[in-house]
C-alpha positions in Angstrom: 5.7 13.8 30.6 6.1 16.0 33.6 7.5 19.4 33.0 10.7 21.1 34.4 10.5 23.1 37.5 13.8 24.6 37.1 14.3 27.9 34.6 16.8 27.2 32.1 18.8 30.5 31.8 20.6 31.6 28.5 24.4 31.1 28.2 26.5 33.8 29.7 24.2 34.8 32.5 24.9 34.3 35.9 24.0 31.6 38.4 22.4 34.1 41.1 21.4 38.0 41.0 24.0 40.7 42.1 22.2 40.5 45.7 23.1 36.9 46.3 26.6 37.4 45.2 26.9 40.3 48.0 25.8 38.3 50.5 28.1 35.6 49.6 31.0 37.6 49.8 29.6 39.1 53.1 29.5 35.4 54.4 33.0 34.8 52.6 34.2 38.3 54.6 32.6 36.7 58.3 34.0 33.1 57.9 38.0 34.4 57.2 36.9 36.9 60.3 35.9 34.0 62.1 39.2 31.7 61.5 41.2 35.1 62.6 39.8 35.3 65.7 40.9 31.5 66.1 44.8 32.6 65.1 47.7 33.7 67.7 48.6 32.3 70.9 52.9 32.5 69.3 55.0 31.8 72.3 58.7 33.4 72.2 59.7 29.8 74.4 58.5 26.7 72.7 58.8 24.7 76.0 56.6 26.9 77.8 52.5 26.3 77.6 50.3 28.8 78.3 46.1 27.6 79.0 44.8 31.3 78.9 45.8 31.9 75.3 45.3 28.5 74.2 42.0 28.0 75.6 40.6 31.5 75.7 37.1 32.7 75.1 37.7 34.6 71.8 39.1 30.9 70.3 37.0 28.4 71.9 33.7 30.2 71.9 33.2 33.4 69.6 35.6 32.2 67.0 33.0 28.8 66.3 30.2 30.7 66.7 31.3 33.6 64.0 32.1 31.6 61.2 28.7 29.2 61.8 27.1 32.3 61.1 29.6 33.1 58.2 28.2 29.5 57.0 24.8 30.6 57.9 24.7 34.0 56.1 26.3 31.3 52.8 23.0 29.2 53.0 21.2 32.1 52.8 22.8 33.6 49.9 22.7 30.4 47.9 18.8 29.8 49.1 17.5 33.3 48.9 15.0 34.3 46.0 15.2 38.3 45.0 11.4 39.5 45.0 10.0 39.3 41.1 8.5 42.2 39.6 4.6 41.7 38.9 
């Protein structure tokens, strides 16, 4: 019988080390950045339609490309191994 790769932890400690969770909630922190950045654009007149806000750089390009990298910095967190002490 082949043994288990994976460490089996005792009860009551947590998933990842305190470094992963920081860097989750730094990717957490980015991502709601990110969906800010895509907010606004509130017209006083409902019948009017204005392409500049709507279609602006800040909501079509940076907002994306922030919260990818909010998603990115998550993989990271969740992949990352902290250095063991020999």
């Amino acid at each position: 019988m082949a043994k288990s790769t994976n460490q089996v932890s005792p009860e009551g400690k947590p998933i990842f080390p305190k470094e992963n969770y920081k860097f989750m909630l730094i990717g957490i922190v980015v991502i709601i950045i990110g969906f800010l950045l895509m907010t606004g654009g509130d017209s006083s007149d409902p019948n009017s339609f204005k392409p500049s806000e709507v279609y602006s750089f800040r909501r079509i390009t940076l907002a994306p490309i922030v919260i990818v990298l909010g998603l990115l910095i998550e993989v990271y967190a969740i992949m990352h191994r902290p250095k063991t002490k020999a």
